[in-house]
Phi, psi and omega in degrees: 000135192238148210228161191242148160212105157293137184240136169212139175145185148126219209101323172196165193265015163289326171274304207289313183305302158316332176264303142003284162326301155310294196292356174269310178315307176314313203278355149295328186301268164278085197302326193268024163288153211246113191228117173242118175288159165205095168275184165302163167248156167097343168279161171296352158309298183253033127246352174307301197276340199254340153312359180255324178114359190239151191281193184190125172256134166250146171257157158259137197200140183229163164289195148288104189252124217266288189294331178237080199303326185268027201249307175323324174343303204293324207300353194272300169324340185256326177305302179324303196282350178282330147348295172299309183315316215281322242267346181281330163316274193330327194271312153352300210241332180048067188274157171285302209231216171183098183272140152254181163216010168107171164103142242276001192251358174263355172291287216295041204208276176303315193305293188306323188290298229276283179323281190314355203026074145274194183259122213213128173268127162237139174266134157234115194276314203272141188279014156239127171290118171302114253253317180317308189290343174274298190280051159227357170273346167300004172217019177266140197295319197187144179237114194256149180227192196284317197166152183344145149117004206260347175314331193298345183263332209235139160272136198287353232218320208256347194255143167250128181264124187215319213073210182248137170316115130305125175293131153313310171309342158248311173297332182218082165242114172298335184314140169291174170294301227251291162331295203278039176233339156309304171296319164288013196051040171230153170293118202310354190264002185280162172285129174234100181256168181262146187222116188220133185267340188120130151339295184290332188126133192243102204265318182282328161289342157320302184291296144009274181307310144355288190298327205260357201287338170275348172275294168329307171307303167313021174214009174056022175244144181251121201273146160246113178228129191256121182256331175099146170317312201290125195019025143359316190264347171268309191273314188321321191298283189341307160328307187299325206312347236226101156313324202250063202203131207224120223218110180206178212244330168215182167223153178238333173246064172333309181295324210264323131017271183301353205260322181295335201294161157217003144173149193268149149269115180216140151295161157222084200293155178312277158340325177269320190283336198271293190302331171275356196259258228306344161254017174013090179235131174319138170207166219219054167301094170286058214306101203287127189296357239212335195281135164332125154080354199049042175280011158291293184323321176308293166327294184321316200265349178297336177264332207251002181265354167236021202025101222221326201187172189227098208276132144231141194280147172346303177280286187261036136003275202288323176291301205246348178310273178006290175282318172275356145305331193273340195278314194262329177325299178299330202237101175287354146271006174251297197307334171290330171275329165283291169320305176292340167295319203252026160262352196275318200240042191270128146224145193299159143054015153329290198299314201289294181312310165322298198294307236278298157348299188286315193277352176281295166323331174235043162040039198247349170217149166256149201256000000 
């Protein structure tokens, strides 16, 4: 018996991985279902997901823009035509069911499958709930979150606790400490950290590492920096002058990354925060300040309130990263302490509880 699914979401890959991740566990369940994505156009999405193997319809849709506010004028326009788009997907692909995972292509999606009553799913990775994702849950059959406390968003009878899908490719990667700093041309007996920002780039850790790239040699510690599009070509130079400093614009092989690492510098987007909890690795969580709802910080503080991680804020940054890379760099028993905090509070194998779920609930497996 075979199933139809509409994915609707991404904008960043805090969204796009996670729904990938879900949509490969459905098709172990059921290999011959039919899973059609739908984004944004012009996101990182629709080159991502058909690089995953999977097709993508993009609408045009813009967000909510919080900070220029008179920018909005347009949005009741784009919504109606991404309507129209959706509403032709639908007549199209005639899917059973519709998952989001959040990001501007999930109201106009899930809204319509709810008016239509298929059944609409949702992932919420963050521990502040997005105001899309709270009015599309009053009619949504299940909501899946990151982890406890979310009934304050969700009516509570609808949330499944999974955490968030992690890409395989990172959890389960086995490479030593010592291989994966090989790949990177650095040395395996050095403190080695990662330091990553986001696709586009992270600017107050950036500039930080920058300022800091000669205290950090004089301390014997060595980067793997992930820089992000945004000057990109300023910190990469800076780089070369630095044997231990390994400088690149995106990383594509992430898992081995984390495998080299012994603690990260991160926003901390759900996703970044997810991938340091479950390998638990010490990390130095910078939270971007700007994010809807300020729900990095939420993230950032879900960990650093148990002492888990160790959260600074954005603005200060330039003052203080430094000396706490170099502070947690040194004292292997606080990085051992942060690791015994973050095996308690990982939980695995999302995309299977997630897929298994959703297919049970709309009566394509029996559980």
């Amino acid at each position: 018996m075979s199933i139809r699914i509409i994915i609707a979401g991404g904008g960043t890959g805090g969204h796009i991985f996670p729904a990938v991740a879900v949509a490969d566990a459905i098709k172990k369940l059921v290999p011959d279902a039919a899973i059609l994505f739908v984004g944004a156009k012009g996101k990182m999405e629709m080159e991502k997901v058909p690089a995953a193997g999977y097709s993508i319809k993009g609408l045009d849709i813009v967000g909510l823009q919080r900070a220029q506010w008179w920018k909005n004028v347009f949005l009741p326009i784009y919504l109606v035509k991404s309507f129209l788009q959706v509403r032709q997907i639908f007549k199209s692909f005639k899917p059973d069911a519709a998952f989001g995972v959040g990001g501007y292509s999930t109201f106009p999606v899930l809204r319509y499958a709810q008016w239509k009553g298929i059944p609409t799913f949702i992932h919420e990775s963050n521990s502040f709930a997005g105001k899309a994702n709270i009015w599309l849950a009053k009619q949504a059959k299940s909501v899946y979150v990151s982890g406890h406390g979310m009934d304050k968003f969700f009516p509570n009878e609808k949330i499944t606790i999974t955490g968030n899908p992690v890409r395989s490719s990172i959890i389960k990667n086995d490479i030593t400490k010592s291989d994966a700093c090989a790949t990177f041309g650095l040395n395996g007996n050095l403190i080695t950290v990662l330091v990553v920002g986001g696709s586009l780039g992270a600017k107050s850790i950036n500039e930080a590492i920058l300022n800091g790239l000669s205290k950090l040699k004089a301390a014997g510690i060595q980067l793997i920096w992930q820089t992000g599009k945004f000057n990109a070509e300023k910190y990469q130079q800076a780089a070369k002058a630095q044997q231990n400093i390994r400088a690149s614009t995106f990383i594509h092989e992430m898992g081995v990354a984390f495998s080299a690492a012994d603690l990260v510098v991160s926003r901390a987007g759900a996703m970044s925060v997810t991938e340091i909890t479950l390998l638990m690795k010490p990390s130095i969580l910078v939270p971007y300040p700007l994010a809807a709802e300020d729900h990095q910080t939420a993230n950032a503080q879900y960990l650093s309130n148990q002492d888990a991680a160790i959260l600074i804020p954005d603005h200060q940054a330039n003052d203080l990263l430094i000396d706490a890379v170099i502070e947690l760099g040194n004292d292997s028993r606080k990085r051992q302490a942060i690791q015994n905090k973050l095996s308690s509070l990982g939980y695995r194998d999302a995309d299977q509880k997630i897929a298994k779920d959703m297919l049970t609930k709309i009566g394509k497996i029996v559980n």
